[in-house]
C-alpha positions as a Markdown table, in Angstrom:
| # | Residue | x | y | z |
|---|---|---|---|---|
| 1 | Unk | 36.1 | 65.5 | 82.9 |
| 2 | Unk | 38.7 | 62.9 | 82.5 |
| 3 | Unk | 41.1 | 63.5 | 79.3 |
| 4 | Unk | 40.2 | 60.6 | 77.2 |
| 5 | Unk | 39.7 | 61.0 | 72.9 |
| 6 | Unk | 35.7 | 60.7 | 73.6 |
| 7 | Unk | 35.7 | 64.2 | 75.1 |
| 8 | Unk | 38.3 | 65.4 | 72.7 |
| 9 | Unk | 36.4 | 63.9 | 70.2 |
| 10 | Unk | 32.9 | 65.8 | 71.3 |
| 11 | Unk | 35.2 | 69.1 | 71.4 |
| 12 | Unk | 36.1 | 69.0 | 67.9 |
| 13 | Unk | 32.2 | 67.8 | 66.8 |
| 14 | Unk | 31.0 | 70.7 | 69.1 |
| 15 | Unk | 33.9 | 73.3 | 67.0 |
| 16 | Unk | 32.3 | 71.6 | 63.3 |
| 17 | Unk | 28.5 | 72.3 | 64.5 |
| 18 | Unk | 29.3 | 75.6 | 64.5 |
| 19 | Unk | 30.5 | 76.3 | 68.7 |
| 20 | Unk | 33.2 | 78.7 | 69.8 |
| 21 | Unk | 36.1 | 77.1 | 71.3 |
| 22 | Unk | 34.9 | 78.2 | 74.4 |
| 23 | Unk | 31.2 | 77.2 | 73.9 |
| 24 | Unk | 32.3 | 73.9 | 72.5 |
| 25 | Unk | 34.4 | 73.1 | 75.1 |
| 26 | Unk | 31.9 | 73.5 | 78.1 |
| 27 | Unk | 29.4 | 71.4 | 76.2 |
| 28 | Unk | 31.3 | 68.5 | 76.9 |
| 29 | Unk | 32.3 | 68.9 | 80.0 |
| 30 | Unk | 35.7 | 70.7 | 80.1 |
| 31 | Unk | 37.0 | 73.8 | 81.0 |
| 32 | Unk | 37.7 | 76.3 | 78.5 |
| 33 | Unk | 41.6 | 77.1 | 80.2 |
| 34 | Unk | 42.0 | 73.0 | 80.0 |
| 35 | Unk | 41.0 | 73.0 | 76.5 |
| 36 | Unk | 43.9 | 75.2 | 75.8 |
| 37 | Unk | 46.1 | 73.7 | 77.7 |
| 38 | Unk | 45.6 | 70.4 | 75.9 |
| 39 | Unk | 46.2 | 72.1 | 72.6 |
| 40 | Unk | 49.7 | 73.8 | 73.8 |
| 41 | Unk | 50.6 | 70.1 | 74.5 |
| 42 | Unk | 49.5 | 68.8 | 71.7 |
| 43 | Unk | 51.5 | 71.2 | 69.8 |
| 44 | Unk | 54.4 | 70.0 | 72.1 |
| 45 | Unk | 54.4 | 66.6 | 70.8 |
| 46 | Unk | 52.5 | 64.8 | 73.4 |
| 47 | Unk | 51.7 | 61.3 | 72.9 |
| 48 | Unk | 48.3 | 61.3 | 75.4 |
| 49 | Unk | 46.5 | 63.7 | 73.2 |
| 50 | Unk | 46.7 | 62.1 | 69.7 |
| 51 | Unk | 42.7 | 60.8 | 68.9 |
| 52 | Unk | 41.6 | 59.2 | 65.7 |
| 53 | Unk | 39.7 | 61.6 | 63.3 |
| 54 | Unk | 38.4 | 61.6 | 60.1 |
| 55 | Unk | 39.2 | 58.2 | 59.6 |
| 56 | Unk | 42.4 | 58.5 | 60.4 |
| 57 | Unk | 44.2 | 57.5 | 63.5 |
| 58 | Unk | 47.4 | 58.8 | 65.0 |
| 59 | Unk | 45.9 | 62.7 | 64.6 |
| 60 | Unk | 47.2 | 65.3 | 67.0 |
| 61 | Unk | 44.7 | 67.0 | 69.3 |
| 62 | Unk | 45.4 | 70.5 | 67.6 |
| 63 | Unk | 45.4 | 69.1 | 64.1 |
| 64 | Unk | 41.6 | 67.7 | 64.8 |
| 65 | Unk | 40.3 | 70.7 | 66.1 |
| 66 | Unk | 42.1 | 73.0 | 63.1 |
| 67 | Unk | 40.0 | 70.5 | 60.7 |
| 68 | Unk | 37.1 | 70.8 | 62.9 |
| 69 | Unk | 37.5 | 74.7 | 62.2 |
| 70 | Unk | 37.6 | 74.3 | 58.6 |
| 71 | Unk | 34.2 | 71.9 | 58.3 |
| 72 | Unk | 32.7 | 74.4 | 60.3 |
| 73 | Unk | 33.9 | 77.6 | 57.4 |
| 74 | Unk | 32.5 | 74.7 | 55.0 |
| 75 | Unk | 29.4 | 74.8 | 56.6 |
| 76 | Unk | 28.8 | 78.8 | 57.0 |
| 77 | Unk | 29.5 | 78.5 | 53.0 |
| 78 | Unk | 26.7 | 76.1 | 52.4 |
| 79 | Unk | 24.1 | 77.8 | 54.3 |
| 80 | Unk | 24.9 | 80.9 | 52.7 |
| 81 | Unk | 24.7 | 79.1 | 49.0 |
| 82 | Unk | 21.7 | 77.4 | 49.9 |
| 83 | Unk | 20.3 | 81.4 | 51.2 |
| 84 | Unk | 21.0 | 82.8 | 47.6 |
| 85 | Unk | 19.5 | 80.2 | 46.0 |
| 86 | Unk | 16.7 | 79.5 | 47.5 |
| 87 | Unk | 15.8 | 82.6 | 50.6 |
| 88 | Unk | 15.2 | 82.5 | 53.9 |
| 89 | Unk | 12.0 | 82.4 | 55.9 |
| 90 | Unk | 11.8 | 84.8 | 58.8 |
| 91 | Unk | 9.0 | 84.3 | 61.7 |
| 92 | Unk | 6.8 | 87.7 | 61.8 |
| 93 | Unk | 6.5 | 89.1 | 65.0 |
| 94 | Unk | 4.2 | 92.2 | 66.5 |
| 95 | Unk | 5.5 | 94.3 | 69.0 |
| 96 | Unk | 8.3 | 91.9 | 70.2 |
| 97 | Unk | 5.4 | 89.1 | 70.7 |
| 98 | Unk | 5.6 | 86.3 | 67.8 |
| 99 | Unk | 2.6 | 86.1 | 65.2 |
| 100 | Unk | 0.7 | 82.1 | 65.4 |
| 101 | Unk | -0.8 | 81.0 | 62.2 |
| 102 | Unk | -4.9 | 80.7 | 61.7 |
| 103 | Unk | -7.0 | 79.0 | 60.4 |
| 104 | Unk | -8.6 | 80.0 | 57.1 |
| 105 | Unk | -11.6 | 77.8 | 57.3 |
| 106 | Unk | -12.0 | 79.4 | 60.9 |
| 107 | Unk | -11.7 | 82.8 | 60.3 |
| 108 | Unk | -14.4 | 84.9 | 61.6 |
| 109 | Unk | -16.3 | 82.4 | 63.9 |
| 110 | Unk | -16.9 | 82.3 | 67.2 |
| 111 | Unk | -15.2 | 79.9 | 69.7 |
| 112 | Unk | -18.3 | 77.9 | 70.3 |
| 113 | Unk | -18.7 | 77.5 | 66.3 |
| 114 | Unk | -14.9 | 77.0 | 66.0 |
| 115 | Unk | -15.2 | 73.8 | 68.7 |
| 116 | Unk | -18.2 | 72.7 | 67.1 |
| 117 | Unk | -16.8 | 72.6 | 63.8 |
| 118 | Unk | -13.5 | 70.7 | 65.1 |
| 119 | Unk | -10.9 | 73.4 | 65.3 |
| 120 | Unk | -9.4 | 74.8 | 67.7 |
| 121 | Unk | -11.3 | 77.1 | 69.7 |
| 122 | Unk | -8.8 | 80.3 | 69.9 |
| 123 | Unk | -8.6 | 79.3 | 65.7 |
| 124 | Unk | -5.1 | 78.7 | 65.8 |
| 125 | Unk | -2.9 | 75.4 | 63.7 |
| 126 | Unk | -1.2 | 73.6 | 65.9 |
| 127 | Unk | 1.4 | 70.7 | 65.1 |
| 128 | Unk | 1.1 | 67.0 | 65.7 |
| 129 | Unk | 2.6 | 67.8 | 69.3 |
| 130 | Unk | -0.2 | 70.5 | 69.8 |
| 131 | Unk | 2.4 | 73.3 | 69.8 |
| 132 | Unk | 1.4 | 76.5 | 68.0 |
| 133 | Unk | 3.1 | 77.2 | 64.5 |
| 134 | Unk | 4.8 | 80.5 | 63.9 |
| 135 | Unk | 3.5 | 82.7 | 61.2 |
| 136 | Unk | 6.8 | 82.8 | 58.7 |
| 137 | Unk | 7.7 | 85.3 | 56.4 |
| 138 | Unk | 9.2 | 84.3 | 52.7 |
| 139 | Unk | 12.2 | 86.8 | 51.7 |
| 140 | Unk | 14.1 | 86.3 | 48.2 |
| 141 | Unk | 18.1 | 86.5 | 48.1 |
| 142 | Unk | 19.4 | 89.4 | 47.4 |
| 143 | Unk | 20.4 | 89.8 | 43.8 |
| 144 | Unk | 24.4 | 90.7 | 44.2 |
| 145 | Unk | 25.0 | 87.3 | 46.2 |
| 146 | Unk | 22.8 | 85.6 | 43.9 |
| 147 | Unk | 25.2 | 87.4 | 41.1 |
| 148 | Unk | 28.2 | 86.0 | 43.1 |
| 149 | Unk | 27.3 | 82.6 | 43.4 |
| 150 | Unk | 26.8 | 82.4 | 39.7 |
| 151 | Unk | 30.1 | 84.2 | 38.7 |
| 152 | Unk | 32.0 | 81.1 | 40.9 |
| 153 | Unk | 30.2 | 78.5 | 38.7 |
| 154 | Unk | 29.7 | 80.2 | 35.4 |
| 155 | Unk | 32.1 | 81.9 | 33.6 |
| 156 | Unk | 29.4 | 84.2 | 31.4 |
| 157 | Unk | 28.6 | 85.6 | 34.5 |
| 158 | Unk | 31.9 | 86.8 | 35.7 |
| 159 | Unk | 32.0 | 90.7 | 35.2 |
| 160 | Unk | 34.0 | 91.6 | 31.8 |
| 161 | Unk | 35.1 | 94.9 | 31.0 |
| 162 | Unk | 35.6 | 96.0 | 28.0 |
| 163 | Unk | 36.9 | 99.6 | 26.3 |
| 164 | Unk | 36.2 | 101.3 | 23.4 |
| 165 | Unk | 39.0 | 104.5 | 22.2 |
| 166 | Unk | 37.8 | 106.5 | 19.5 |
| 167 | Unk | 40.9 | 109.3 | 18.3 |
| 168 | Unk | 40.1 | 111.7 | 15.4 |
| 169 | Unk | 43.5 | 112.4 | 14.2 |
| 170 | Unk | 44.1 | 114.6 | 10.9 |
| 171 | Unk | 47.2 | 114.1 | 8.5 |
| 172 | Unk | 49.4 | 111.4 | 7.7 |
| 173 | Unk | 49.7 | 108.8 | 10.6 |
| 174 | Unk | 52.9 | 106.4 | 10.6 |
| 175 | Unk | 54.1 | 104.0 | 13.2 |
| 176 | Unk | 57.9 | 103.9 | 13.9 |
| 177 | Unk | 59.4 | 100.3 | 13.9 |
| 178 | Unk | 62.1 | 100.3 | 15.9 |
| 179 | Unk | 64.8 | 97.4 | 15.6 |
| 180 | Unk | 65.6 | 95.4 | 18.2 |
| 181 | Unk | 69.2 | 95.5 | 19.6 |
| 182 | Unk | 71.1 | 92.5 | 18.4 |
| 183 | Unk | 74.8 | 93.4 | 20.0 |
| 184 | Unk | 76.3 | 95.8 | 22.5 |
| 185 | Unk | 75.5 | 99.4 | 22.4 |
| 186 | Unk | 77.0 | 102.0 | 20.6 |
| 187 | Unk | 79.8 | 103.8 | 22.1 |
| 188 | Unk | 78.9 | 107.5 | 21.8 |
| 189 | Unk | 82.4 | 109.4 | 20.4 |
| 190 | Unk | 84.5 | 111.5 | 22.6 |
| 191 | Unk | 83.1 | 115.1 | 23.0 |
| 192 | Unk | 84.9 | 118.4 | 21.0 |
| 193 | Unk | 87.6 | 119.7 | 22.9 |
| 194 | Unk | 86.6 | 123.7 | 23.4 |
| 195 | Unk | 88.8 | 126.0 | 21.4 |
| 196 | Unk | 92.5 | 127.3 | 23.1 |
| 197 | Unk | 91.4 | 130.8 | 23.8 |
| 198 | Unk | 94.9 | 133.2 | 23.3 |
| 199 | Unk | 96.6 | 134.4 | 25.8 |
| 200 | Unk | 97.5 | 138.3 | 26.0 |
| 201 | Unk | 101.0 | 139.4 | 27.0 |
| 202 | Unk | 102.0 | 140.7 | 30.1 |
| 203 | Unk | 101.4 | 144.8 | 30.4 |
| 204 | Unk | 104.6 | 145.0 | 32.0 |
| 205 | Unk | 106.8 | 143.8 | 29.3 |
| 206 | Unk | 107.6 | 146.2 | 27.4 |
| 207 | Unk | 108.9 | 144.3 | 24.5 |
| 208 | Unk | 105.4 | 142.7 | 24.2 |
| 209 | Unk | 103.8 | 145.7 | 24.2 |
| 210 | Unk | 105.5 | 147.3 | 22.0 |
| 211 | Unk | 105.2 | 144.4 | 19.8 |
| 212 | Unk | 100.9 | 145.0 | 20.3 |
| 213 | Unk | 101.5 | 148.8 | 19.8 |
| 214 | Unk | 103.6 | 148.9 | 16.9 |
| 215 | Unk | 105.8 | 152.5 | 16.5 |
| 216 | Unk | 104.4 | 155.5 | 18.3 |
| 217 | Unk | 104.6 | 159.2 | 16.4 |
| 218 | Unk | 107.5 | 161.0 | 17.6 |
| 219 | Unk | 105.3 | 164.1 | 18.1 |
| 220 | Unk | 102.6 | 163.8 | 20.8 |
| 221 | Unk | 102.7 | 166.7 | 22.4 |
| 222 | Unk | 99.9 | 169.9 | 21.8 |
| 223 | Unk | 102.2 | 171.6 | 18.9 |
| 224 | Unk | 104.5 | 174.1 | 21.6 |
| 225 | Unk | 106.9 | 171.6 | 21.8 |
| 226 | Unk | 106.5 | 171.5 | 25.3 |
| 227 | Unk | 106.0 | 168.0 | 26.6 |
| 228 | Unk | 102.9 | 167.2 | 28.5 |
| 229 | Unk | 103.8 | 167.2 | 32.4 |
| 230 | Unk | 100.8 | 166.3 | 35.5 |
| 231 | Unk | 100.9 | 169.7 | 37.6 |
| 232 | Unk | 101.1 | 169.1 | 41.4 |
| 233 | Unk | 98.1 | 170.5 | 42.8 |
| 234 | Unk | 98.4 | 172.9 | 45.4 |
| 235 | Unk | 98.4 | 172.4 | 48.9 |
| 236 | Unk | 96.1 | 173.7 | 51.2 |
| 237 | Unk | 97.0 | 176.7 | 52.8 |
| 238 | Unk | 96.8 | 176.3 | 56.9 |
| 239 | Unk | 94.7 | 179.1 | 59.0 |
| 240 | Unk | 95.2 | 178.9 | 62.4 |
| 241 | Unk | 91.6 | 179.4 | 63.9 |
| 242 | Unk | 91.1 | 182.4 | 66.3 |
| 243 | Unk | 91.4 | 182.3 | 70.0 |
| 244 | Unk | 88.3 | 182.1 | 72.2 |
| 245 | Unk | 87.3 | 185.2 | 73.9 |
| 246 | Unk | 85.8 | 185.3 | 77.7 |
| 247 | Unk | 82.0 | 184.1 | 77.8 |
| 248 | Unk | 79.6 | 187.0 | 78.5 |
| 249 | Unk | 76.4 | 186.1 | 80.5 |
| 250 | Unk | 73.4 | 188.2 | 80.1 |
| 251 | Unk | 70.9 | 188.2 | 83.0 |
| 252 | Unk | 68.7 | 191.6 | 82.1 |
| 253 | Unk | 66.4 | 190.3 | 78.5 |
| 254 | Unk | 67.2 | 192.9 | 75.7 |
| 255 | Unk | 65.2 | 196.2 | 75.3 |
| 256 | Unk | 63.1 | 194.7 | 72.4 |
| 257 | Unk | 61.7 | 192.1 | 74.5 |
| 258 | Unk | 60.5 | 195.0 | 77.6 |
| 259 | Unk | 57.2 | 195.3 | 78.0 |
| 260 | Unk | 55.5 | 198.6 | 77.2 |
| 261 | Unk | 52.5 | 200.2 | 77.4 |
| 262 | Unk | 49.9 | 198.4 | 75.9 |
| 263 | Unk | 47.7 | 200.2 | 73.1 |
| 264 | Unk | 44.7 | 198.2 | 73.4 |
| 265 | Unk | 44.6 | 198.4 | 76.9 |
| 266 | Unk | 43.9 | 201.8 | 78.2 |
| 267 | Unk | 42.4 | 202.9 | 81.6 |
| 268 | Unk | 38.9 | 204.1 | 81.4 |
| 269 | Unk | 38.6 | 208.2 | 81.6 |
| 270 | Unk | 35.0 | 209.2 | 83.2 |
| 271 | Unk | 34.4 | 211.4 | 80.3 |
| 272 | Unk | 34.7 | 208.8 | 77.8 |
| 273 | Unk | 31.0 | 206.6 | 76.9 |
| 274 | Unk | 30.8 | 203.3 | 77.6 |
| 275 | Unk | 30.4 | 200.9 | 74.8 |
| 276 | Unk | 27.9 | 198.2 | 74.2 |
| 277 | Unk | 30.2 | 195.6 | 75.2 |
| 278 | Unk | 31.1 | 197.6 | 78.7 |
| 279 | Unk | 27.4 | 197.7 | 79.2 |
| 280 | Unk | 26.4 | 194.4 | 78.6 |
| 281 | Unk | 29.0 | 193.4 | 81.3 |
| 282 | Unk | 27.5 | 196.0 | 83.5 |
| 283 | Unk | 24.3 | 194.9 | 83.2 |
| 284 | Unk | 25.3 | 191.1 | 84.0 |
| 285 | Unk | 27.1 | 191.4 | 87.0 |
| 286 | Unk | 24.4 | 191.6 | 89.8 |
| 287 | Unk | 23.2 | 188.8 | 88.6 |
| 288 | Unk | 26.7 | 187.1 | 88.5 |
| 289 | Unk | 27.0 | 188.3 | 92.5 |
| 290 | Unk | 23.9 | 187.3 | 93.4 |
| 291 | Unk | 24.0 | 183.6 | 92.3 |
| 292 | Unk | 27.8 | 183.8 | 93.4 |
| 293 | Unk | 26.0 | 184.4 | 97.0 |
């Protein structure tokens, strides 16, 4: 469509009624990238898209359809006041298919009754058109935005809060009044210097020390009159260790480790018995060679 301020005009109406920018700008005839495009001009400072609005002329393009915006805010405000104060009506439907209303006075008959009678013969109201009516449900507001409309409006409704202390205390209670500053602050005085500690003499001089001492006894020795003297200690004396001897290798093992004749072992003399052990082996051993076989 042609740009002229008629279809910027129906734009902006289309934006107030309640229309997204895009939906309102294909209901009058323009493309939703033109719309847009008209706005970034507008914004530019061009002189082709300024419309009269409101009641005023000389508006920009963008300007209308930011007021257009705001009338339709207004409106979604009012329908939602008008829903808490009054409800909505919602049309009852049964299984995705929308209930008509009846008749009351028709309830019950026949069709051939209902015709004769006057009414409609399926027993249905229709309008003045002859279009069925919807059955419609009644539903109250719901009590919190009902709560919020009011607290807007009245202020005994706005939500107060208020807090009770209780403090048992025991004993004498006082409250300490402190006066305000009137000039600078105080200047805190200058910290204690720590105490000089004294300083000890050097070891090494001996006219210090003997100042510390005072006069030694002239006798300190153990009574002999021997004076106490460190003795060296003696030096270790030096042994000169021995010299090897020639390494001796010894292949035959000592006599205690020979083997001998063992005690418990003995060969068997014919005249001797057999014991019970010897026999019981005895006694096994065609049996052992046979399954061995």
């Amino acid at each position: 469509m042609k740009k002229s301020p008629e279809t910027m005009l129906a734009i902006c109406d289309n934006l107030a009624a309640g229309l997204s920018y895009s939906g309102a700008a294909v209901a009058a005839g323009v493309a939703p990238r033109t719309m847009w495009l008209w706005i970034k001009n507008s914004q530019r400072g061009d002189e082709d898209l300024i419309i009269p609005f409101l009641g005023e002329d000389g508006v920009p393009f963008y300007k209308a359809v930011t007021a257009a915006r705001r009338i339709m805010l207004h409106e979604a405000r009012s329908r939602f006041e008008r829903r808490s104060y009054l409800g909505h009506d919602q049309i009852v439907t049964f299984g995705g298919r929308v209930c008509w209303q009846e008749e009351p006075r028709a309830v019950g008959l026949d069709p051939d009754t209902r015709e004769l009678l006057g009414f409609e013969r399926d027993g249905l109201i229709r309008d003045a058109n002859g279009a069925c009516i919807p059955l419609t449900e009644h539903h109250e507001p719901p009590v919190a935005a009902v709560l919020r409309v009011l607290e807007v409006a009245f202020d005994e409704y706005t939500p107060k809060t208020k807090t009770n202390v209780t403090q048992n205390v025991s004993g004498i209670v006082g409250v300490q009044v402190v006066k305000a500053m009137t000039g600078p602050p105080a200047i805190p005085p200058a910290p204690v210097p720590p105490p000089q500690l004294e300083i000890l003499p050097d070891p090494d001089d001996a006219v210090a020390l003997a100042e510390l001492l005072g006069d030694e006894p002239d006798d300190i020795d153990g009574g002999n009159g021997d004076d106490p003297v460190d003795e060296p200690e003696p030096e270790p004396e030096m042994v000169a260790a021995p010299e090897p001897g020639p390494i001796m290798i010894q292949t035959a093992p000592p006599p205690e480790y020979v083997a001998g004749p063992n005690p418990l072992i003995q060969p068997r003399d014919g005249r001797r018995p057999l014991s019970d052990l010897e026999r019981d082996l005895l006694s096994r051993l065609p049996s052992a060679l046979n399954r061995k076989a």
